[in-house]
DRENMAR-528894 format. One record per residue (C-alpha): x, y, z; residue in three letters. Coordinates in steps of 0.05 Angstrom, whole numbers, padded with zeros to 5 digits, always signed. Layout:
BEGIN
XYZALA
...
//
This chain:
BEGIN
-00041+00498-00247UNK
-00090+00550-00281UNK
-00058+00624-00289UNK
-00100+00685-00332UNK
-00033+00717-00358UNK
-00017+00784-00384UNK
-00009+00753-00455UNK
-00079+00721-00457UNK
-00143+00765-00470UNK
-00190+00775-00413UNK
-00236+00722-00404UNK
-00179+00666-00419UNK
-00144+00624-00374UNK
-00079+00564-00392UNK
-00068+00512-00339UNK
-00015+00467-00349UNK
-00023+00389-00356UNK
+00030+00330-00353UNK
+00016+00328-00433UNK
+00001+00395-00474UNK
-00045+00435-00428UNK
-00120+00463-00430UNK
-00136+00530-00457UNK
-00213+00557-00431UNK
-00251+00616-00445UNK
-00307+00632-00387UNK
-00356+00695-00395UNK
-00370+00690-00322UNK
-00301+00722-00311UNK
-00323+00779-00355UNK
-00383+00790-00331UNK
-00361+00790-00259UNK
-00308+00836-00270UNK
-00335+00910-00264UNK
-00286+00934-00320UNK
-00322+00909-00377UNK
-00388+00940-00352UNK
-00422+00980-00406UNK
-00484+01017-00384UNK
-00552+00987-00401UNK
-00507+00912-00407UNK
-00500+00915-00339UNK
-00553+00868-00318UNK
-00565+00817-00373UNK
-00535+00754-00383UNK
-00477+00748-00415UNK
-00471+00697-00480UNK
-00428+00688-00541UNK
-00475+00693-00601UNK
-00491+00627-00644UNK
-00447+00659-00706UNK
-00388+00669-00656UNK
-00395+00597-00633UNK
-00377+00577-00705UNK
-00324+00613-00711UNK
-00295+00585-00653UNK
-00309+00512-00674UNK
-00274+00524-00747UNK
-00215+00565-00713UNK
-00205+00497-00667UNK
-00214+00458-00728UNK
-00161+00489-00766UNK
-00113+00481-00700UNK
-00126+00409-00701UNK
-00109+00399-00774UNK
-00048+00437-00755UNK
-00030+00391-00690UNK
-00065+00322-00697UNK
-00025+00288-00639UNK
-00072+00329-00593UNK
-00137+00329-00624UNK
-00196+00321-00573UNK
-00271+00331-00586UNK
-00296+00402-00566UNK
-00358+00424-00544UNK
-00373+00496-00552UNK
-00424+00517-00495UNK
-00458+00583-00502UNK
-00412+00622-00433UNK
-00351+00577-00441UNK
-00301+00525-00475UNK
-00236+00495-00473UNK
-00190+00449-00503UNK
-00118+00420-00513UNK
-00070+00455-00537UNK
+00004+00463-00536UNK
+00036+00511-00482UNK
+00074+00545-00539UNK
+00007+00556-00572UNK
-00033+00590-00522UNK
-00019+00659-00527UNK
-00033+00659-00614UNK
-00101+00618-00611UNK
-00125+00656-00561UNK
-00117+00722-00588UNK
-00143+00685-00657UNK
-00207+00663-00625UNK
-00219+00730-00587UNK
-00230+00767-00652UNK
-00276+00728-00665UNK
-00322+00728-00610UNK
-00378+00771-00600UNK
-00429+00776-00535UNK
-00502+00785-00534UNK
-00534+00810-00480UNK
-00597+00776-00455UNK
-00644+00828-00409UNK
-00689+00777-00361UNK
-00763+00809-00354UNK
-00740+00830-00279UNK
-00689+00869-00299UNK
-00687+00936-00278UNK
-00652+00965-00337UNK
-00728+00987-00363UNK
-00692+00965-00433UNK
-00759+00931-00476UNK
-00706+00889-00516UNK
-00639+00866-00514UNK
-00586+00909-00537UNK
-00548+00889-00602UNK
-00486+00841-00594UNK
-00419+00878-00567UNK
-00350+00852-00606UNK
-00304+00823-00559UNK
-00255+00873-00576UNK
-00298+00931-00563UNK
-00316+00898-00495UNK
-00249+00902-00473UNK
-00221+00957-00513UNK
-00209+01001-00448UNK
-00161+00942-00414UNK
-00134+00902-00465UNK
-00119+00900-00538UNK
-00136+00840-00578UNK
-00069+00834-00630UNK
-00081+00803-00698UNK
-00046+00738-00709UNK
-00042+00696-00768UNK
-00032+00611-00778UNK
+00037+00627-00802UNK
+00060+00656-00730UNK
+00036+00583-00705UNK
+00117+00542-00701UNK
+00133+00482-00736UNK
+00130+00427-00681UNK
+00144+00357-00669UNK
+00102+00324-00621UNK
+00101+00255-00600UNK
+00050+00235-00542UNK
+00075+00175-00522UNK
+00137+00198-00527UNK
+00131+00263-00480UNK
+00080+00216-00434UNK
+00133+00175-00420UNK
+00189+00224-00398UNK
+00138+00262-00354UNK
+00118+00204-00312UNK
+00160+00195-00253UNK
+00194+00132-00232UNK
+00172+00098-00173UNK
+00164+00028-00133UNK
+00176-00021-00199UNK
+00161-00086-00165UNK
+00118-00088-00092UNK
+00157-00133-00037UNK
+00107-00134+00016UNK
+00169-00131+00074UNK
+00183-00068+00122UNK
+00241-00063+00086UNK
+00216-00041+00028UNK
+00163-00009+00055UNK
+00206+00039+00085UNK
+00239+00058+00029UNK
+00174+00079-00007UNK
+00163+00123+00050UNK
+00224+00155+00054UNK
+00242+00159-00017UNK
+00165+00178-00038UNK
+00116+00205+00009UNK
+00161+00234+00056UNK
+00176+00296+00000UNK
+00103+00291-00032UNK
+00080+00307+00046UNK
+00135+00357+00065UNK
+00108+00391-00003UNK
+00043+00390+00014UNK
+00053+00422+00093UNK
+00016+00360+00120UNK
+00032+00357+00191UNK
+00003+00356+00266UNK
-00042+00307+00295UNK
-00066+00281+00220UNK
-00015+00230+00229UNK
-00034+00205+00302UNK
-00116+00205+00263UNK
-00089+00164+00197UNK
-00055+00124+00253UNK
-00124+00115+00298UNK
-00159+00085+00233UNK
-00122+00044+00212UNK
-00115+00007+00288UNK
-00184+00009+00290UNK
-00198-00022+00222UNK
-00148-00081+00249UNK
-00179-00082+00306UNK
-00251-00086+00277UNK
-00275-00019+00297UNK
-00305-00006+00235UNK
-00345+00056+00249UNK
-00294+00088+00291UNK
-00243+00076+00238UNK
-00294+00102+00184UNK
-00294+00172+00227UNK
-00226+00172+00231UNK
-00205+00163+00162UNK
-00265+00216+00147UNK
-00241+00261+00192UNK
-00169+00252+00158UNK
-00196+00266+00104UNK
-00227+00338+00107UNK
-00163+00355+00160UNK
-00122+00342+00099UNK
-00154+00360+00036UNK
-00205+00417+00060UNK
-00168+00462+00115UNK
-00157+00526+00094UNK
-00087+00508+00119UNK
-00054+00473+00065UNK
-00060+00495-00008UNK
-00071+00438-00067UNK
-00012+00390-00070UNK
+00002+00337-00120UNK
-00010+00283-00068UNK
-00074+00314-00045UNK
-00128+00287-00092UNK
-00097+00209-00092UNK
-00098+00214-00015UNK
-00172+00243-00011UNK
-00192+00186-00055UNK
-00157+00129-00021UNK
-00194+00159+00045UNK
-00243+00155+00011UNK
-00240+00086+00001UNK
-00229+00065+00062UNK
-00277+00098+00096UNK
-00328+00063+00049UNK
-00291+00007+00063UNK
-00305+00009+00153UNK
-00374+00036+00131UNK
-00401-00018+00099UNK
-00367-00071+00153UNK
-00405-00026+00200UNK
-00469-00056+00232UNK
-00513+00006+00206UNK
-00530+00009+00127UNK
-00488+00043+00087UNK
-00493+00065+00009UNK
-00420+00073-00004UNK
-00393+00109-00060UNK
-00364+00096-00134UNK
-00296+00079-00133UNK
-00253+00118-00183UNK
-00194+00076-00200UNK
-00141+00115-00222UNK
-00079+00149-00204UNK
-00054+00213-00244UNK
+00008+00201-00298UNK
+00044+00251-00249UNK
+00043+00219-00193UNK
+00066+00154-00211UNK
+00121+00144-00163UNK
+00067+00151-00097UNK
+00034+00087-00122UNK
+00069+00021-00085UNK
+00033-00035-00128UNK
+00045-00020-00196UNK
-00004-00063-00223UNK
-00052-00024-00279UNK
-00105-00046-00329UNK
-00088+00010-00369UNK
-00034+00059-00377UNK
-00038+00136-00401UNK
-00055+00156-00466UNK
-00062+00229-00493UNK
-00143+00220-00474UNK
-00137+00197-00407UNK
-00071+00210-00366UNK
-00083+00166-00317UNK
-00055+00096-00296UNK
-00124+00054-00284UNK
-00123-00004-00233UNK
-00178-00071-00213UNK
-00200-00052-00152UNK
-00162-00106-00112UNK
-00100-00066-00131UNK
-00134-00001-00120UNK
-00144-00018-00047UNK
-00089-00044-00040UNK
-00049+00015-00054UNK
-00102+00059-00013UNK
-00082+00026+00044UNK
-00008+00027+00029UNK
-00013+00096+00018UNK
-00055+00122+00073UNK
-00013+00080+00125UNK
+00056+00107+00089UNK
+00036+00184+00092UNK
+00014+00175+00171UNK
+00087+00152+00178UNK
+00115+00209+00130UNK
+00070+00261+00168UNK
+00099+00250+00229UNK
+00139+00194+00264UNK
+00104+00162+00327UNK
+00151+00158+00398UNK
+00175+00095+00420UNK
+00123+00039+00435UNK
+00134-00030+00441UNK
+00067-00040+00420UNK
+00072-00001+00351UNK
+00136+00024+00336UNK
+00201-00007+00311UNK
+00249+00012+00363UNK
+00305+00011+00318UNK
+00306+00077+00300UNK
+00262+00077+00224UNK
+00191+00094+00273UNK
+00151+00051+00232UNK
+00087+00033+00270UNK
+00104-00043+00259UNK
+00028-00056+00278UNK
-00005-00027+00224UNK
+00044-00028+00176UNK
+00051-00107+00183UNK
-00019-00106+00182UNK
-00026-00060+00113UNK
+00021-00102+00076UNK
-00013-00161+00094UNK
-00068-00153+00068UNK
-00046-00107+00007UNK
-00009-00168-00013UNK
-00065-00220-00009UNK
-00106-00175-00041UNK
-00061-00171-00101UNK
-00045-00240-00100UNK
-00111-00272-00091UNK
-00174-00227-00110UNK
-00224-00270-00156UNK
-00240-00241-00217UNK
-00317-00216-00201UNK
-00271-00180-00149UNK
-00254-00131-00204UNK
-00327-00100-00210UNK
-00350-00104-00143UNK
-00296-00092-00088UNK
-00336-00070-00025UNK
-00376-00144-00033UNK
-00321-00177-00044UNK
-00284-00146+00014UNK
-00352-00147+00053UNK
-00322-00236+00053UNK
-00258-00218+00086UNK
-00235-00227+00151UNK
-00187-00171+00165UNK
-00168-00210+00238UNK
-00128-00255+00186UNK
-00087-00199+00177UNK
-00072-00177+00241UNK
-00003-00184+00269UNK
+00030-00189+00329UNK
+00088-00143+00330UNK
+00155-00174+00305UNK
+00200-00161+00352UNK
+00159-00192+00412UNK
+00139-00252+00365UNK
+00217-00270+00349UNK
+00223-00272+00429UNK
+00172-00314+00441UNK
+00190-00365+00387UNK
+00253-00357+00418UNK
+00234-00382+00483UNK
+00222-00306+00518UNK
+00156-00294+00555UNK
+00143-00230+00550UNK
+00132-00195+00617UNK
+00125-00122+00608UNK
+00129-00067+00559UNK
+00156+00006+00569UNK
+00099+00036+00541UNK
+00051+00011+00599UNK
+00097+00013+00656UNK
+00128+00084+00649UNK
+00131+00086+00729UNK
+00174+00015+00735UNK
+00214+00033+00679UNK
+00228+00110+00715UNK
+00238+00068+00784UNK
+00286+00018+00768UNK
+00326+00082+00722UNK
+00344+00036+00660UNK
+00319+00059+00596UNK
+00287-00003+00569UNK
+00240-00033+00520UNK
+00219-00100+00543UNK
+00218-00143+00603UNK
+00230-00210+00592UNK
+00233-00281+00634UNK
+00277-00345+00604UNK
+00272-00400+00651UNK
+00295-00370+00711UNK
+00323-00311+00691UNK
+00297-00242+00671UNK
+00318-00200+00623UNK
+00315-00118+00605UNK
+00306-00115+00531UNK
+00346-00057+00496UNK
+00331-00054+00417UNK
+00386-00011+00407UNK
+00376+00042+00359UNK
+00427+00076+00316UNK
+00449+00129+00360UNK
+00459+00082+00411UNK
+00516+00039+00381UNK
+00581+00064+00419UNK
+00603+00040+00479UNK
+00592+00098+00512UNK
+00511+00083+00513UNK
+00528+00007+00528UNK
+00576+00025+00589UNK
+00519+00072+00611UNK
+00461+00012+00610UNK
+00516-00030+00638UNK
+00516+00015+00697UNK
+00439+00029+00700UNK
+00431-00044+00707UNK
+00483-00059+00760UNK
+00449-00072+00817UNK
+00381-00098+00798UNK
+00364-00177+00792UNK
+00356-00166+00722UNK
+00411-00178+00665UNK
+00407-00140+00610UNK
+00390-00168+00531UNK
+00409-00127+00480UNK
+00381-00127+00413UNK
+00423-00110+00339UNK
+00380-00106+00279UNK
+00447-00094+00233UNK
+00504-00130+00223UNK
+00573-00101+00271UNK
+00633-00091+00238UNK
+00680-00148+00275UNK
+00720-00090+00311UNK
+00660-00062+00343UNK
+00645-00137+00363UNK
+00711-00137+00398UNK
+00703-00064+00430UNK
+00632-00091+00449UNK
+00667-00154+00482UNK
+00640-00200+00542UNK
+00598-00162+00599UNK
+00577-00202+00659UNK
+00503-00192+00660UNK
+00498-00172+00590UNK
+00472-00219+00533UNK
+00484-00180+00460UNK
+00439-00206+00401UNK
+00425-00197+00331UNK
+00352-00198+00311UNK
+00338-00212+00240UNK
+00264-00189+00237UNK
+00256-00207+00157UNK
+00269-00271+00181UNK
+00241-00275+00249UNK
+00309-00302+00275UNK
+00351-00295+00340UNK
+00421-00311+00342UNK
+00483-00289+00387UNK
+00534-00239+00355UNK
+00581-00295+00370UNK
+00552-00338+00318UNK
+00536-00270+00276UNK
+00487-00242+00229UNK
+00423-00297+00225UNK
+00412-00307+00148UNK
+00350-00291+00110UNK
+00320-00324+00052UNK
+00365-00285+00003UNK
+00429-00305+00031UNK
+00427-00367+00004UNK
+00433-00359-00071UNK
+00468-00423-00095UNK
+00446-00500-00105UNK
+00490-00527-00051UNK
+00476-00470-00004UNK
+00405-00490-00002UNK
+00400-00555-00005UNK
+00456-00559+00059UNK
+00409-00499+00095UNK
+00349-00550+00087UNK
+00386-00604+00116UNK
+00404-00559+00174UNK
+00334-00547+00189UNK
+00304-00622+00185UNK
+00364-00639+00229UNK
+00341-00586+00272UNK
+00267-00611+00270UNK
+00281-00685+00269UNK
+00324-00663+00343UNK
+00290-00607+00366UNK
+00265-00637+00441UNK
+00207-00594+00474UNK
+00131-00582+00437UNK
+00146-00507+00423UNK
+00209-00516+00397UNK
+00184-00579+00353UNK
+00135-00538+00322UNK
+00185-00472+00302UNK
+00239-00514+00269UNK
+00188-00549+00229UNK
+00160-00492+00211UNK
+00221-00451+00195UNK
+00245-00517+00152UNK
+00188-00510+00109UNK
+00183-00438+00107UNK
+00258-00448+00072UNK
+00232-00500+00025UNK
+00173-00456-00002UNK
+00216-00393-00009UNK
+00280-00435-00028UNK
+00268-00494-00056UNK
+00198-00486-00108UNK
+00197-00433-00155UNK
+00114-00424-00145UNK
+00105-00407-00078UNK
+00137-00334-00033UNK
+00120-00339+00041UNK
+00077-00284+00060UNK
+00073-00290+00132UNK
+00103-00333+00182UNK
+00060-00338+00236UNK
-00013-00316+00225UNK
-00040-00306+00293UNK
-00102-00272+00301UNK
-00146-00278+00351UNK
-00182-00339+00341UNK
-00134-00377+00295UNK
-00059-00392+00279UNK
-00035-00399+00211UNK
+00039-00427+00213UNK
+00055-00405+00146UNK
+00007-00367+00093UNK
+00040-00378+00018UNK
+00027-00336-00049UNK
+00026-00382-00105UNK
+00042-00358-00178UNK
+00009-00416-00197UNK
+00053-00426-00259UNK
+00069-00501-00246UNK
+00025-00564-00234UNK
+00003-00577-00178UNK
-00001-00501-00159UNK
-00043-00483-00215UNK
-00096-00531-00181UNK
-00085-00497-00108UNK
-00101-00422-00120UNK
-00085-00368-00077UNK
-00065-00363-00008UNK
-00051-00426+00012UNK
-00052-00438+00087UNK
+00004-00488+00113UNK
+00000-00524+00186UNK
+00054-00561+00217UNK
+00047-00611+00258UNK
+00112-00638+00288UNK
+00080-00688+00335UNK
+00107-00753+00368UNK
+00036-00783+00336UNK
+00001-00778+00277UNK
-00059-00726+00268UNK
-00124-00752+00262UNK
-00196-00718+00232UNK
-00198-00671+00280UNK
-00133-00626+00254UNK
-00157-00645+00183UNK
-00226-00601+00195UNK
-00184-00550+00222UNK
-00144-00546+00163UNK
-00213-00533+00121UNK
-00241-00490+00170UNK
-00181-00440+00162UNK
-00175-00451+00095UNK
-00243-00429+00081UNK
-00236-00368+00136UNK
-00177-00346+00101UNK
-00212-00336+00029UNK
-00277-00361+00001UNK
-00243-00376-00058UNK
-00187-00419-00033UNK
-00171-00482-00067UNK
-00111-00509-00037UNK
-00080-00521+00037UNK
-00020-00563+00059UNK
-00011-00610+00122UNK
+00053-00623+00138UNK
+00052-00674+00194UNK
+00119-00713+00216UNK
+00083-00779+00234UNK
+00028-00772+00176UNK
-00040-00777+00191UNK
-00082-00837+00222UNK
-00123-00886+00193UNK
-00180-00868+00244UNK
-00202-00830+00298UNK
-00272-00827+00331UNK
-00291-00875+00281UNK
-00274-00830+00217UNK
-00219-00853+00166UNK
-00172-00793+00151UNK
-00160-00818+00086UNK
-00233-00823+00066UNK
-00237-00746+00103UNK
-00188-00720+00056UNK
-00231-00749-00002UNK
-00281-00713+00025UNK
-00253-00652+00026UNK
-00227-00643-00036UNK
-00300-00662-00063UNK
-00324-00607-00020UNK
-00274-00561-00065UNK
-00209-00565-00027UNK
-00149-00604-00041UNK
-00101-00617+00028UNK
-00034-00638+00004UNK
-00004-00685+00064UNK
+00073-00688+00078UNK
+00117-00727+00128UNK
+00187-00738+00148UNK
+00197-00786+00090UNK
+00181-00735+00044UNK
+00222-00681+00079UNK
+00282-00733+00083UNK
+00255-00740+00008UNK
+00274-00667-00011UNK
+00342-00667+00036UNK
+00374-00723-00009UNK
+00349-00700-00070UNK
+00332-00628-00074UNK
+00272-00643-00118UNK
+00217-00611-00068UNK
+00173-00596-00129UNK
+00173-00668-00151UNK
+00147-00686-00070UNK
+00096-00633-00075UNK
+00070-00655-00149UNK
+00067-00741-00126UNK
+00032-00718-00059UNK
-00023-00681-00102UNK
-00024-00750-00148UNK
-00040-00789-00075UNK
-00095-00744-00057UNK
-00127-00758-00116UNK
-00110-00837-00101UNK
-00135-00832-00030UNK
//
């Protein structure tokens, strides 16, 4: 923040940076000011002479020699300068350098001063004389310092997200921790956050120029109005807009020339970044944390998404909002991290100088997801019949305070996600009572674990079905059986290995198509996070809507034969009663390819393998073909599941079934 003090001569202004801070001289400000008006210099132009220049130059010179730590090159224009300089330093330089400056006055031929030449040079001092008095200082007032610049860069930058986990979880605590006092700061609130919210469904939804107004009209809402004064978070956010409104523009079916990126975040506001990923970190010169622009879009999208949530919290809607209580728009934020996280994972190199182009080759429907909670239902065998958000007059007639409508079978169900406030039995007596005489039973949802005595309190209702919902996970399970375990549960050997049994058994006996399909796909969603060290499953589940991806992997590609697959790698399974022929084979290719140019790898796990021929094509010979064509499609089946239950060795599976592609 700039400030003319009391202490500084007229004319001088000290702003403060993370590191040291800027000292400037301007002779606009003396020249606009009516003060230092002096008859016939009233209507020249204002300029330090050439001699006083020097002066200034040798005096900044000296202060260098003095504090090297800081030393920046200067230019010394003929109305103005500035340069680093210590805060404690301010006030003595800049009454040094006013005695030495001097102002000539320069009388244009349209003046009407009727002066035939310009007056001789005025002494600062005597410019001023009547407001201010310019002290005499000498080098000896200057203190004995120690300054180290790394030293001091480091304690001023604020900690923040250390390592991105592209989960809600985590999410929300960058929100809450973060943005949420960065925005309160800044006074950011209204209908900015319902406009931040618009773009980015429209960019999902490939609106592209509708989302390129609304991120534009975000844009000057938030960093122009007259209603909220500069902010620390204020110049990252107007960039990242920026971004992204480049970003729809050029998607857009008009022409666009979008503009230079600038990819950098300030040193001070470290902590509002979520992927700390940086090709260069601050240095005295440049205090700034520099990102590829993969990363830099990535964390414009992160950030725009996170400060509509920290602006202001949407209501309730089944189709955006987690109904828990954190009023994260699960929509768009599942869609954000997404694609934040295979942009960080899997952007080619060329990526790093041309983003838009390379972006221009994605298709965001990859990204888009279908909200959690109704996605764990239907893999659970729920159809979903209704949500609140649409049916406000059913919901009002049959009086019950619901979420969902659901069918099993036979039965229907009114989902309740119940929220933190509602966890007494007070509000569960109450629904019990809503729902009394209607032909529905009621299914209530528990995102957290219950202490056993509320379990107890909570008991056995007729007509009432109480669940947990893990939505990390994507798992169902009665609070009977309790708490459905995620990935990180399961920390030891034996844990893991006894988990992955659980799930082939599970597949090997699972009975109808859907449910063939899931426990396949959850058993090898647990080997990939579980069981080999390259691989993190991104997302479960990749339904767009064209395509479905079963599982979507980011490889680290430290180990053979990931360092062949690059990044993502698509996995289907097929838990089939026959083996899949040429035609599921293309389809891995096609997605493959739809997913990322640049992909190198996919995965086909198929429980009866694949057939020696279909419509006269060998599958074998099709896979050849393939990986000539640039992509490798690593084939599993139940022997090499039952492979990795007795042994544990999934990595030594995955490395002999990349050493029989290349035997096909």
């Amino acid at each position: 923040m700039a400030s003319e003090s009391d202490s500084l001569p007229p004319g001088f202004q000290f702003s403060e940076k993370l590191i040291a801070g800027r000292l400037d001289f301007d002779i606009i400000r003396l020249e606009d000011d009516d003060r230092f008006h002096r008859g016939d210099r009233t209507n020249g132009i204002w300029k330090l002479t050439d001699e006083a220049r020097e002066a200034i130059v040798a005096v900044i010179d000296e202060y260098y020699d003095r504090r090297p730590a800081i030393k920046e090159s200067v230019s010394v224009r003929s109305e103005s300068f500035a340069f680093r300089i210590l805060p404690e330093d301010a006030e003595h330089i800049s009454h040094y350098l006013a005695a030495d400056l001097e102002i000539r006055f320069e009388i244009p031929d349209f003046s009407p001063s009727g002066l035939d030449e310009d007056p001789d040079p005025l002494p600062y001092s005597a410019l001023v004389n009547d407001v201010a008095t310019v002290r005499e200082v000498s080098w000896s007032e200057i203190p004995e310092t120690s300054f180290d610049a790394e030293e001091d860069i480091e304690a001023a930058i604020p900690e923040g997200h250390t390592e991105p986990d592209f989960f809600h979880d985590d999410y929300l605590d960058y929100v809450l921790d973060y943005l949420v006092p960065a925005v309160e700061d800044a006074g950011w609130r209204g209908g900015h956050a319902w406009l931040l919210n618009l773009g980015m469904q429209e960019l999902r939804n490939g609106r592209y120029e509708e989302a390129a107004y609304a991120f534009a009209g975000a844009k000057d809402g938030l960093t122009k109005h007259s209603l909220f004064d500069e902010s620390r978070i204020q110049p990252l956010v107007r960039r990242s807009l920026n971004t992204l409104r480049d970003l729809c523009l050029l998607k857009a079916p008009d022409e666009y020339d979008f503009s230079e990126f600038d990819l950098y975040c300030e040193a001070g506001v470290r902590d509002l970044l979520y992927v700390p990923e940086f090709v260069s970190q601050p240095t005295i010169d440049d205090l700034n944390f520099r990102m590829n622009n993969p990363v830099w879009i990535a964390n414009a999208l992160v950030l725009v998404q996170g400060v509509a949530h920290a602006i202001g919290r949407p209501t309730i809607s089944r189709t955006e909002v987690d109904p828990f209580g954190s009023g994260m728009t699960l929509r768009n934020a599942s869609f954000v991290l997404k694609l934040a996280n295979s942009l960080v994972s899997t952007a080619p190199d060329e990526a790093e100088s041309e983003p838009i182009q390379y972006l221009e080759g994605i298709d965001l429907g990859n990204f888009t997801p279908d909200i959690t909670i109704t996605r764990t239902l239907r893999s659970a065998g729920y159809t979903i019949q209704m949500y609140r958000n649409t049916t406000e007059g059913v919901r009002d007639e049959l009086n019950v305070d619901f979420d969902l409508i659901v069918a099993h079978g036979d039965d229907k169900y009114l989902v309740r996600a119940m929220r933190p406030e509602d966890r007494d039995q007070g509000t569960l007596e109450e629904l019990i009572e809503q729902t009394g005489d209607l032909d529905h039973s009621l299914l209530l949802l528990y995102d957290r674990e219950l202490e056993s005595t509320s379990v107890s309190e909570l008991g056995e209702q007729d007509g009432v079905e109480m669940m947990y919902i893990n939505l990390q996970a994507e798992r169902l399970s009665p609070i009977s059986a309790g708490y459905p375990r995620s990935f990180a549960d399961f920390a030891t050997e034996e844990e893991i290995r006894d988990e992955i049994e659980r799930r082939f058994v599970a597949a090997q006996e699972a009975e109808t198509t859907e449910s063939k399909g899931d426990r396949l796909e959850e058993l090898m969603a647990f080997i990939f996070e579980k069981a080999v060290p390259d691989t993190h499953v991104m997302t479960p589940n990749n339904r767009t809507s064209t395509e479905e991806i079963d599982l979507q992997l980011q490889n680290k590609e430290e180990h053979h034969p990931w360092t062949q697959l690059g990044a993502p790698i698509n996995v289907e399974c097929k838990n089939w009663n026959e083996s899949v022929g040429v035609d599921e084979i293309y389809s891995v290719y096609g997605k493959a390819k739809m997913t990322s140019p640049n992909s190198k790898g996919a995965i086909l796990v198929s429980w009866e393998g694949v057939s020696d021929s279909q419509s006269g094509r060998n599958a074998d010979g099709l896979l050849r073909d393939m990986r000539i064509q640039d992509l490798d499609i690593l084939v599993l089946d139940q022997d090499d599941l039952s492979e990795i239950v007795e042994t544990g060795d999934a990595q030594a599976v995955f490395e002999r079934a990349y050493t029989n592609l290349y035997q096909r």
